[in-house]
N, C-alpha and C positions, 0 to 999 in steps of 0.2 A: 795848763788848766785841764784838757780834755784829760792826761793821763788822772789826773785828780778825779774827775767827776767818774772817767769808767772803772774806777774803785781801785787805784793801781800805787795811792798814797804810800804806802808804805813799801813801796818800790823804787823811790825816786831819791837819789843822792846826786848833788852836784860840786864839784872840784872845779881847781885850777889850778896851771903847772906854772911855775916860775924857776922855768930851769936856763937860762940868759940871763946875765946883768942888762941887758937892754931894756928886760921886764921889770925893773926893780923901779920907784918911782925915783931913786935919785939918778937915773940913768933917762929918766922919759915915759917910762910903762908905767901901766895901770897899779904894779905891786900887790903885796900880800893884803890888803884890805878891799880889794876889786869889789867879791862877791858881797863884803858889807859895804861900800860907799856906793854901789852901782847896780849890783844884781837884785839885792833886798829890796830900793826904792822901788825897780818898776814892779816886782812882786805885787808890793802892797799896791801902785797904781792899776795892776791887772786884776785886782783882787783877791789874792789869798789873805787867807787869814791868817793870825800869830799864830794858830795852833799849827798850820798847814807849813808855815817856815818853820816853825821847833821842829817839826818832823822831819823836814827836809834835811835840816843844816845840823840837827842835834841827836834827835832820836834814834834814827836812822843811820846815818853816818857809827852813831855808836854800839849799833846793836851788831852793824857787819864789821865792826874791824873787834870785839868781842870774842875772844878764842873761848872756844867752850869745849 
């Protein structure tokens, strides 16, 4: 949130590695839907808005992996 408010939106991407089968959900781990089953809810409980996750997870992510 603070990087949000000190104007830094369009700066922020977040990932996660699933490089173990320990991380896969049929082994125990969180697996490849982590940051939608888990990251997003407390988002929106912390209050970002939709526009503020498109950015994060959509916008963003696809303006830097963009070769131009």
């Amino acid at each position: 949130r603070r990087l949000i408010e000190n104007g830094h939106l369009d700066q922020i991407a977040i990932s996660h590695d699933i490089c173990h089968c320990p991380r896969l959900t049929k082994f125990g781990g969180h697996g490849y839907a982590h940051i939608f089953r888990n990251v997003v809810p407390l988002m929106r409980e912390r209050g970002f808005t939709q526009q503020e996750i498109d950015t994060i997870l959509v916008h963003t992510p696809a303006r830097l992996l963009t070769i131009q």
